[in-house]
C-alpha positions in Angstrom: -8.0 159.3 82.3 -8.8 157.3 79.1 -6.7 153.9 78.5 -4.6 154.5 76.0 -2.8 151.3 76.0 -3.9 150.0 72.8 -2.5 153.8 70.8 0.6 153.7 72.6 1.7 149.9 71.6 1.1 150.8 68.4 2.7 153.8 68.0 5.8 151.8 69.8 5.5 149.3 67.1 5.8 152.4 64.5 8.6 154.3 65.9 10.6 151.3 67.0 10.3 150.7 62.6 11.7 154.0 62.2 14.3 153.8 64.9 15.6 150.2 63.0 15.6 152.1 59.9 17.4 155.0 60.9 20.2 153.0 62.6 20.8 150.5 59.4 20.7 153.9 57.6 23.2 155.2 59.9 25.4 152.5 59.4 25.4 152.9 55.4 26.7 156.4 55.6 29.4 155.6 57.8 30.8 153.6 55.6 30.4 155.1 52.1 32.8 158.2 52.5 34.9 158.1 48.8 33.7 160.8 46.1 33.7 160.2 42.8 36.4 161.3 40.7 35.0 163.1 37.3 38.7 163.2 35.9 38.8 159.4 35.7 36.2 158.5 33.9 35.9 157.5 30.2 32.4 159.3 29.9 30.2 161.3 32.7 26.8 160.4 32.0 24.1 163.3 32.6 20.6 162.0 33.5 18.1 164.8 32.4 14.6 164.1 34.6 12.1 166.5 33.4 9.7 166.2 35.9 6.0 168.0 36.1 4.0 170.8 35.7 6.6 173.7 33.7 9.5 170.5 34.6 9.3 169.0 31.5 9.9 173.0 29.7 12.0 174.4 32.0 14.1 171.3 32.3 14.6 171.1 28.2 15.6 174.5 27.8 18.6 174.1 30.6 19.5 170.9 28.6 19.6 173.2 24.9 21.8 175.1 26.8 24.1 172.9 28.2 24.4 170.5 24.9 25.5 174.1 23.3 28.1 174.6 25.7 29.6 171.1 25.8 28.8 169.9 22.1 32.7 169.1 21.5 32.4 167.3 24.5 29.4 165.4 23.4 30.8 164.4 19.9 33.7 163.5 21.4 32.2 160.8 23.7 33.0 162.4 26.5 29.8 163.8 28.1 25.9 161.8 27.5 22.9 163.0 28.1 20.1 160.8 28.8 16.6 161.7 29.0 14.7 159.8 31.4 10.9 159.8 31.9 8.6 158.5 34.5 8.9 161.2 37.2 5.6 162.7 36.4 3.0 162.5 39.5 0.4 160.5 37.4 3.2 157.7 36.9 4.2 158.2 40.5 0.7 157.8 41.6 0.7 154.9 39.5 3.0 153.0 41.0 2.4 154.3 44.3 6.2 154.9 45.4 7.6 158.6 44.9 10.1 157.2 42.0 9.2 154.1 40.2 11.8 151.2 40.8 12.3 151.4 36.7 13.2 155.1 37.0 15.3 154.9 39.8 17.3 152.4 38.2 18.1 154.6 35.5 19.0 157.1 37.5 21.6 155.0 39.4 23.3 154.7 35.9 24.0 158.5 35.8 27.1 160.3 37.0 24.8 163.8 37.5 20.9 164.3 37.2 19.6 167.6 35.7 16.4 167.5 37.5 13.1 169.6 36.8 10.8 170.2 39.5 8.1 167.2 40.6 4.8 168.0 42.5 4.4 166.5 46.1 0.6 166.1 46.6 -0.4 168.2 50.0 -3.8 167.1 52.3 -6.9 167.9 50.2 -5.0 167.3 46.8 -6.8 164.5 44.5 -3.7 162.8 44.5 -2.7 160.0 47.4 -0.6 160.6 50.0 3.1 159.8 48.3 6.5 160.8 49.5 8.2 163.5 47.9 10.3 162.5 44.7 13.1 165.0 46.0 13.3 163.7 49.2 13.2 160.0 47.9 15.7 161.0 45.5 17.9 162.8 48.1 17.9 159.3 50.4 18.4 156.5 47.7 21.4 158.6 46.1 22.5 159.6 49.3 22.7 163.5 48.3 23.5 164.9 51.8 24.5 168.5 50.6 22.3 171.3 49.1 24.2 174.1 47.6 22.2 177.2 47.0 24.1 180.2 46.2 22.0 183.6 45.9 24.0 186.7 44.3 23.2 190.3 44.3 25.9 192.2 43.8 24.7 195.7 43.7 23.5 195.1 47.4 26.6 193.7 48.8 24.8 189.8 48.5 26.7 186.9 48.1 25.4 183.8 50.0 26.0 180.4 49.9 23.7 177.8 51.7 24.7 174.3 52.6 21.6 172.6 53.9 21.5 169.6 55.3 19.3 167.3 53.1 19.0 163.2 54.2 18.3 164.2 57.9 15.9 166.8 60.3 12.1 166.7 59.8 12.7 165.5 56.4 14.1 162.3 57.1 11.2 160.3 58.0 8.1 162.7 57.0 6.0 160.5 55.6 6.4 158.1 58.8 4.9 160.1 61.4 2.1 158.4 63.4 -1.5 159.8 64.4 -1.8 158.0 67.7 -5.5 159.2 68.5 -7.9 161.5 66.1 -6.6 164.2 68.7 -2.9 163.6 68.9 -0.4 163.0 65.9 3.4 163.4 66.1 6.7 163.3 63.7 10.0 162.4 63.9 13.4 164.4 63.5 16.5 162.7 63.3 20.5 163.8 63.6 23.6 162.0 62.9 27.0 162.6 63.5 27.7 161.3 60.3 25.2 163.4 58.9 26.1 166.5 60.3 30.3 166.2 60.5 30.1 165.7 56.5 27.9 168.6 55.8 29.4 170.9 58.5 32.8 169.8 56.4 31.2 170.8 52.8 30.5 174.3 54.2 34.1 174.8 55.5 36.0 173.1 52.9 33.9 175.7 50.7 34.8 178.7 52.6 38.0 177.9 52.7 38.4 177.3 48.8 36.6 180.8 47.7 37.9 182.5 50.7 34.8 183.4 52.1 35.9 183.8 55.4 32.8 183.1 57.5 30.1 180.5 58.4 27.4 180.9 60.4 25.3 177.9 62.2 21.8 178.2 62.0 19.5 175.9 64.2 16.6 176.5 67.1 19.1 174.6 69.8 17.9 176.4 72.5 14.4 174.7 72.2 15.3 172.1 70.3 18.2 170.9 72.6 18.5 167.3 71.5 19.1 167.4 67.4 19.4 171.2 66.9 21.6 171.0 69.6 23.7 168.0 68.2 23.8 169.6 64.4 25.3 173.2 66.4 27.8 171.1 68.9 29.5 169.0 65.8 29.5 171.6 63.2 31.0 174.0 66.0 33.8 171.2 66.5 34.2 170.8 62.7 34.7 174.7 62.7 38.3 174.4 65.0 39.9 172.4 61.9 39.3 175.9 60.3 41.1 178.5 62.2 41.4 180.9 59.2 37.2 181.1 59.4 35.6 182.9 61.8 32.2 181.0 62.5 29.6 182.6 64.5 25.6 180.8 65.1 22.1 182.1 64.9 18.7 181.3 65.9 16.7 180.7 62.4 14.4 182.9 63.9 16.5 186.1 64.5 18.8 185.0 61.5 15.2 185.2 59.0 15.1 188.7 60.6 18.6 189.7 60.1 18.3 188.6 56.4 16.0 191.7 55.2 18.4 193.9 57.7 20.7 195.9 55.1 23.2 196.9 57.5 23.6 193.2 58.8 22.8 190.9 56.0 26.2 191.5 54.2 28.4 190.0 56.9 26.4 186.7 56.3 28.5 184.8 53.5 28.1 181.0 54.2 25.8 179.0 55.9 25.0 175.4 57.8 21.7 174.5 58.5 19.6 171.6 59.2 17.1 170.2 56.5 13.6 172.4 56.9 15.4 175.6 58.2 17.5 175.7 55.0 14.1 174.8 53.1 12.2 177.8 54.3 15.4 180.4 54.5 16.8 179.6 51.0 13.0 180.8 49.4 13.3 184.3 51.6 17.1 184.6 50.5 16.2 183.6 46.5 13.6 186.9 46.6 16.7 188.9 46.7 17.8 188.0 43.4 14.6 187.9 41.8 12.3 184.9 43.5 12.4 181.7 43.5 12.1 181.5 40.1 15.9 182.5 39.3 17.6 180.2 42.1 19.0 177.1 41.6 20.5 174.5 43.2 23.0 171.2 43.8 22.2 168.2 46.1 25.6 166.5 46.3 26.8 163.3 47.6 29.8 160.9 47.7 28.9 159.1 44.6 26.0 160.8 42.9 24.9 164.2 42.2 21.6 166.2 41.5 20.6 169.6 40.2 17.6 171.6 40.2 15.1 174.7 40.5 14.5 175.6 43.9 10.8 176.4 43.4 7.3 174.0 42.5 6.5 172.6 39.6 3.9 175.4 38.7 0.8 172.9 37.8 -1.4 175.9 38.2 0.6 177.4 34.5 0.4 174.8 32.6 -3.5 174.8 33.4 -3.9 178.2 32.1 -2.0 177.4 28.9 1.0 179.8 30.2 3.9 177.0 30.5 6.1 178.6 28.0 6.3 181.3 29.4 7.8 179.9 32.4 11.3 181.0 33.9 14.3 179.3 33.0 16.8 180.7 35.3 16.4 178.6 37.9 17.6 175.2 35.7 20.2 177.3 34.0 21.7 178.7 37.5 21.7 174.8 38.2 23.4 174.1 35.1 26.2 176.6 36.4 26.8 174.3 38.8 26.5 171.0 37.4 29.4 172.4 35.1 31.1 173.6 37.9 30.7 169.9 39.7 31.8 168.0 36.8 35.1 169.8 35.9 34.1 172.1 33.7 35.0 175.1 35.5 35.4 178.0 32.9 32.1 176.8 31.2 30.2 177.3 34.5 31.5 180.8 35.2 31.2 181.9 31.2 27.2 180.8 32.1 27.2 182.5 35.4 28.5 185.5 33.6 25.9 185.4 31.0 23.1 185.0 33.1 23.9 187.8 34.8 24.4 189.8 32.0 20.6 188.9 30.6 19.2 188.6 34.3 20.9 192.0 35.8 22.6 194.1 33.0 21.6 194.2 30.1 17.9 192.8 30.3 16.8 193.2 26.6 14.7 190.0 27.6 12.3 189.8 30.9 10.3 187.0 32.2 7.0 187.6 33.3 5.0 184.3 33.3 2.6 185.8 31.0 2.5 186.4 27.1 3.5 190.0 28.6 7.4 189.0 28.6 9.3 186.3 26.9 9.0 183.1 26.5 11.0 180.4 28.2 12.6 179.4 24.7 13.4 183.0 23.9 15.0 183.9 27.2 17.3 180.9 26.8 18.2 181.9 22.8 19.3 185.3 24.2 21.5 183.6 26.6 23.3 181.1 24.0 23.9 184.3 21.8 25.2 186.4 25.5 27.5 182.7 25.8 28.5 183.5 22.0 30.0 187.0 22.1 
């Protein structure tokens, strides 16, 4: 056998740099555990990030919408928005970090960020190998919840997702370590910390919209040491809720059991690690439409995010077709950045809306192309839907 002594000391050197991290990171959570408290301040400032690729288009459009809905609220003094720039992958590139240290700095001035989608360069792309600005995002605010509701009501539908979204294969992804031109492996990483608090955002929110059920979804009988860790505390979490039933899946069986009509309306919420809730929460949006018409909240103590679940579309803007991109996705966000900041009866007057333009009534569609409306039209015909 070959000596590999030389590989494995240093891909000890890299992991023991990822184990130190991980453990000071550890330590921060632990002891940040007080949300903010919207009612008590003077003014909520909302960050508006429009990102790349149909970002910038979709991301405007949401923030028409919301300035519409909450203009007493703005004149007042009450609510800010502020636009901040930067987030675009040639300034990324730039700078070489996923968000530049000026951008970030205005973002840790915000209360919420209304967020459009950034694009994460992939092997073979012209762009250098960067860490996604989501993920960045999602560690340096701390944003350890993502909320992605997907509603069809005609079919019996009504999900909610809380994915875990600091920790898993996400948490060090860009860290991994090629330790010969044959062999390269990544890290995935559990907390107790991390998983208690998210396990706790999914009951809390079954118990508060009477939901009745949560359902566990990891891989623990392969992956026994974090899979099995996530399934073990949120299991223990679940006692404190005696009125919920909770029941756990396989994310294999429970992809399955998602297209399964006679099965897939006893699902109502669910706890998953990081990349499971990535994949799962693109199959669920196609329900309602794609991923074009899901949003979604990342939420932590402190700080608080919203955006699109899908790319940022590069490929449109190419072919001169960015107006005609979809704004549901920002304005189902919106929903519930409206809903996170107090503003209850203004995020279910937009969910109502939406529905109405998206399901009902559909005078308007969304195609992409110059075949259906454009992104500026679809959101006019929402604003007069709010109006009635």
């Amino acid at each position: 056998m070959k000596n590999y002594e030389n590989e494995i000391a240093a891909a000890k050197e890299k992991f023991e740099a990822v184990l130190r991290s991980q453990l000071e990171r550890n330590e921060r959570i632990t002891a940040n555990r007080e949300d903010l408290d919207f009612e008590k301040l003077d003014k909520i400032i909302v960050g508006v990030c429009g990102g790349d690729g149909i970002g910038p288009v979709i991301t405007a459009s949401a923030q028409r919408v919301l300035e519409y809905m909450l203009a007493d609220e703005v004149k007042s003094g009450k609510v800010e928005f502020k636009v901040i720039d930067g987030l675009t992958i040639e300034n990324r590139v730039a700078c070489m970090k996923a968000i530049p240290d000026d951008v970030m700095e205005e973002l840790k001035a915000c209360h919420v960020i209304l967020k459009g989608p950034t694009t994460t360069p992939k092997k073979g792309d012209p762009w250098p190998n960067i860490e996604s600005a989501n993920v960045a995002m999602r560690k340096a605010l701390d944003l350890y919840a993502n909320v992605r509701p997907v509603r069809v009501p005609e079919e019996g539908i009504d999900w909610t997702f809380f994915r875990e979204n600091t920790e898993g294969s996400y948490a060090v992804g860009s860290q991994g370590v090629a330790v010969t031109p044959e062999l390269s492996m990544d890290f995935c990483v559990t907390t107790s910390e991390g998983s208690e608090r998210i396990a706790r955002a999914a009951y809390e929110y079954a118990r508060k919209n009477k939901k009745g059920k949560v359902s566990i979804i990891t891989k623990a009988n392969i992956i026994k040491a974090t899979d099995g860790k996530f399934l073990d505390i949120c299991q223990k979490v679940g006692k404190d809720y005696p009125e919920i039933e909770t029941d756990d899946w396989f994310i294999d069986i429970t992809t399955a059991k998602l297209i399964d009509k006679k099965r897939r309306t006893a699902f109502k919420v669910f706890v998953l690690p990081n990349l499971y809730g990535d994949i799962i929460t693109d199959e669920a949006a196609e329900f309602q439409g794609g991923v074009g018409t899901a949003g979604s909240a990342n939420i932590g103590h402190r700080y608080a995010m919203f955006e699109a679940i899908h790319g940022s579309a590069p490929r449109m803007i190419s072919e001169g077709r960015g107006k005609y991109a979809d704004p549901c996705s920002m304005l189902r966000a919106a929903v519930m950045l409206l809903s996170h900041i107090g503003y209850q009866d203004k995020a279910d007057a937009l969910e109502k809306a939406l529905d109405t333009c998206m399901f009902t009534e559909k005078k308007l569609t969304i195609t992409g192309r110059d075949t259906g409306a454009t992104c500026e039209e679809f959101s006019d015909y929402v604003m007069e839907t709010l109006s009635k």
